[in-house]
N, C-alpha and C positions, 0 to 999 in steps of 0.2 A: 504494500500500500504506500502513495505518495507521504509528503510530512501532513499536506492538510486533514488528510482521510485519517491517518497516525492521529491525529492530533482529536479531531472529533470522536472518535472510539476511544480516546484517554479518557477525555472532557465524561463520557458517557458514564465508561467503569468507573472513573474514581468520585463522580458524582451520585451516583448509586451506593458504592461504598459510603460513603461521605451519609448520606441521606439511610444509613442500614446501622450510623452507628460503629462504623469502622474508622479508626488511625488511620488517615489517608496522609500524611507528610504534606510539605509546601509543594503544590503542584508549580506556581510560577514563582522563579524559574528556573527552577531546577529537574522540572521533567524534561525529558532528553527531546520529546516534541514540540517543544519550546527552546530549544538550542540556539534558533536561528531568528525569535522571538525579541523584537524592542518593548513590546506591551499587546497583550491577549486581554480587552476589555469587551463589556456587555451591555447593549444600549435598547432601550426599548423605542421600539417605532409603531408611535400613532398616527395613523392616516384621515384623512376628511376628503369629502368630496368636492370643498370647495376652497380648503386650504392644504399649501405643502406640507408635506409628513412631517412631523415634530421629534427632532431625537434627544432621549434623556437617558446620560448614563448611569447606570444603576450599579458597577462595576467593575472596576480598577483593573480586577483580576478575578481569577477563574474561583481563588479562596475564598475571597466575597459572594463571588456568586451561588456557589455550594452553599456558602450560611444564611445569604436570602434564603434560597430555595427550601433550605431548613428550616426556619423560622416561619415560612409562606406555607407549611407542611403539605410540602410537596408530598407525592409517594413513590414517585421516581421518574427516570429518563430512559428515554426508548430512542434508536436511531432508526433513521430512514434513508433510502435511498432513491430517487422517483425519477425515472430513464426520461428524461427530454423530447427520446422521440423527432429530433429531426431528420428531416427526409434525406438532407443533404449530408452528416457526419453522421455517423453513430455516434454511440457514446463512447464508447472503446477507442477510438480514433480520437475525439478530444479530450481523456482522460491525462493527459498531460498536460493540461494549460487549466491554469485557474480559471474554475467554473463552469470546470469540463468537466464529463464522467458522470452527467444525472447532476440530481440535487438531493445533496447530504444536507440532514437535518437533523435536530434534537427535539424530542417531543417532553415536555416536560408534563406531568401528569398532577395532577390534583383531586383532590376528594371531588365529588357530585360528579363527575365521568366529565373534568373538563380541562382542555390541553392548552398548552402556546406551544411555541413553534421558532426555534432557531437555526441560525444560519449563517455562517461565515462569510466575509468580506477580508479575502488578504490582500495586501496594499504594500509595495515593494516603500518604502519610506526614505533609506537614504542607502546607494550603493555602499559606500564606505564606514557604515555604521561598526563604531565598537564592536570586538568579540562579534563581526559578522553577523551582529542580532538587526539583519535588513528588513526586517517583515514588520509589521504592524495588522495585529487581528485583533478585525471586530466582530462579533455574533449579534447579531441585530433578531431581536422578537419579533416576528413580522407576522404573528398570525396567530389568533384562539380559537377557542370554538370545541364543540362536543369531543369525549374522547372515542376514536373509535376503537372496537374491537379487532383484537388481532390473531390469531393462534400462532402462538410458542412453536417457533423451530425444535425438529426431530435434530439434534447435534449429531448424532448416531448418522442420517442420513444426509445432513450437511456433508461431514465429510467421509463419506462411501462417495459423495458424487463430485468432492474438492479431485479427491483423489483420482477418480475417473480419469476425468478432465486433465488432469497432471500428467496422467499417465500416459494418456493421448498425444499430448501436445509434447512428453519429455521424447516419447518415439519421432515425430517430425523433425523434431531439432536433432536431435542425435541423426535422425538419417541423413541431415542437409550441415552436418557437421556448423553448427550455430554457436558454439565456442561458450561465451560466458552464457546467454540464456540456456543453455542446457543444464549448466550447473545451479542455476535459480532453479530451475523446475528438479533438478536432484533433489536438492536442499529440502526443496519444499516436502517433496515425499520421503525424504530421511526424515522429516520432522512428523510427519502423519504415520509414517510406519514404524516409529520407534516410542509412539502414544507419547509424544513432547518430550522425551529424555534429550535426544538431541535438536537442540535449538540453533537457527542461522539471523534471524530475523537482529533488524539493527536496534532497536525501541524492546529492552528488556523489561520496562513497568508500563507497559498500556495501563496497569491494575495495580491494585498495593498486595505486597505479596501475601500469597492465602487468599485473595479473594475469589481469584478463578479456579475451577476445575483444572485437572490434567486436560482433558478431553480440549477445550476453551483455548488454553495455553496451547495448545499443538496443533486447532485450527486459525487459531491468529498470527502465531507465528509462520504457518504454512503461508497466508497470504501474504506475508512481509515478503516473501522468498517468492513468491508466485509474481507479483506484482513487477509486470517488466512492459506497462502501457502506459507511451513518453511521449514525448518529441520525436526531433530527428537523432537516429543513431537507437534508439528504441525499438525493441518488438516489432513495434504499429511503423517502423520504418523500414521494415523488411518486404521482397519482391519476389516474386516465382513467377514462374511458366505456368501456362495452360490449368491443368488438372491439378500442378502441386500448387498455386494460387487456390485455386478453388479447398485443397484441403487446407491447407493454411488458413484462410478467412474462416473455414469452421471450426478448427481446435482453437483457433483466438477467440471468438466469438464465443465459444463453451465454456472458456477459463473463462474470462472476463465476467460473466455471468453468475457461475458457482464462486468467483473468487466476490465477487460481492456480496453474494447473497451470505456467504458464508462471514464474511465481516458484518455486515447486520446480526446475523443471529447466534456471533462470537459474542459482541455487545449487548444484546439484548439479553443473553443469557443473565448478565447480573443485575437485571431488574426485576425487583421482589414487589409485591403488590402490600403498599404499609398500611395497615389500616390505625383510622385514628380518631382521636376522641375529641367533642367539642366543637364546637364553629368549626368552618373552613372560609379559607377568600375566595373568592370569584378567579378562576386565572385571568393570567393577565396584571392582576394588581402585587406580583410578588413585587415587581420593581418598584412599585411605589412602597412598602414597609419600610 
């Protein structure tokens, strides 16, 4: 997975942990998906129909925002992934460039079945920044409303099908002698067939430790290792003939696929349904407590 998708699957696990009652440490800036990080803040956006969106920060950092969402009693956070759908790029193809690859989101959940809706804005801020921290992210609220229902990923068959996929795709590259991506897709399935004993992935705490399963740990890790859809010089910058194009475009197109669905329902796995006692707020109003 890219730093930003890294970074929201952190945001996800250790806000869950964080909301479950768990030691989560200082996420910024010390989590490694924040390395490249000048400031990770959280701003809520209200919109009108006859005036410009209003933005108010709610959030310096990710720590703040975990102790709203705490205090707003949350019951947790859920990821999303929702394919774009253009006719002209998939999404596979612009999963290299900021605000490519679908739109990843964070669902933050509330007592009376009711959600908001976050979303990343990364913003290159200064080439030359200190300690290379060039990025500047914001996760803007931009949406509440009913919570829907969802059904909980089979992990078990998450990845039976990561795997598949791996395995397909690690044959094509091996037969067309593809060099380092063959060893991403090894990696990945040393990491699925040895149930997470051996780990390749570069982001050692997506989660605080103990919070994930083995199972979690070996399919998050797989798609760190899986995840080779860039720019130029990338995967999605690779060419074939005739028929091996054609298989090419579908082993990509099948990883790409299980390897996200499989980072959704790595994340989603450590959201626990809190229940709670007493009032609740309306979402939406966590920013303003």
């Amino acid at each position: 997975m890219n730093g930003a998708i890294a970074q929201i699957v952190a945001l996800t696990c250790h806000g869950n942990a964080f909301l479950s009652e768990q030691n989560v440490g200082t996420f910024f800036p010390e989590n490694s998906t924040c390395t490249f990080c000048d400031r990770v803040n959280f701003v809520m956006v209200e919109k009108s129909s006859l005036e410009k969106a209003k933005r108010t920060e709610i959030a310096k950092t990710p720590d703040e925002w975990f102790s709203i969402l705490k205090s707003s009693v949350a019951r947790g956070i859920r990821l999303s992934r929702t394919p774009k759908n253009d006719p002209n790029f998939s999404d596979r193809m612009t999963a290299g460039f900021i605000g490519g690859g679908g739109t990843w989101a964070m669902e933050v959940l509330f007592p009376k079945n009711q959600s908001e809706y976050w979303i990343a804005r990364w913003k290159v801020w200064n080439q030359n920044a200190p300690e290379n921290r060039i990025w500047r992210v914001t996760y803007d609220r931009v949406a509440s409303g009913v919570t829907p229902m969802l059904k909980s990923a089979d992990l078990t068959d998450v990845a039976i099908r990561l795997s598949k996929s791996l395995r397909e795709i690690y044959a094509f590259s091996e037969k067309h002698k593809c060099g380092g991506f063959t060893k991403n897709f090894a990696d990945a399935l040393d990491t699925l067939d040895s149930r997470g004993k051996n780990l390749h992935g570069y982001h050692k705490y997506l989660a605080p430790d103990g919070f994930l399963s083995i199972e979690v740990i070996a399919i998050l890790d797989a798609a760190q290792s899986a995840w080779v859809f860039g720019g130029m010089g990338s995967w999605n910058d690779m060419g074939f003939d005739r028929d091996e194009q054609k298989e090419y475009e579908r082993v990509s197109e099948q990883l790409f696929q299980t390897v996200t669905e499989a980072i959704v329902a790595g994340a989603n796995s450590t959201y626990k349904c809190r229940r709670t006692k007493g009032s609740s707020p309306r979402a939406g109003q966590a920013g303003r407590r």
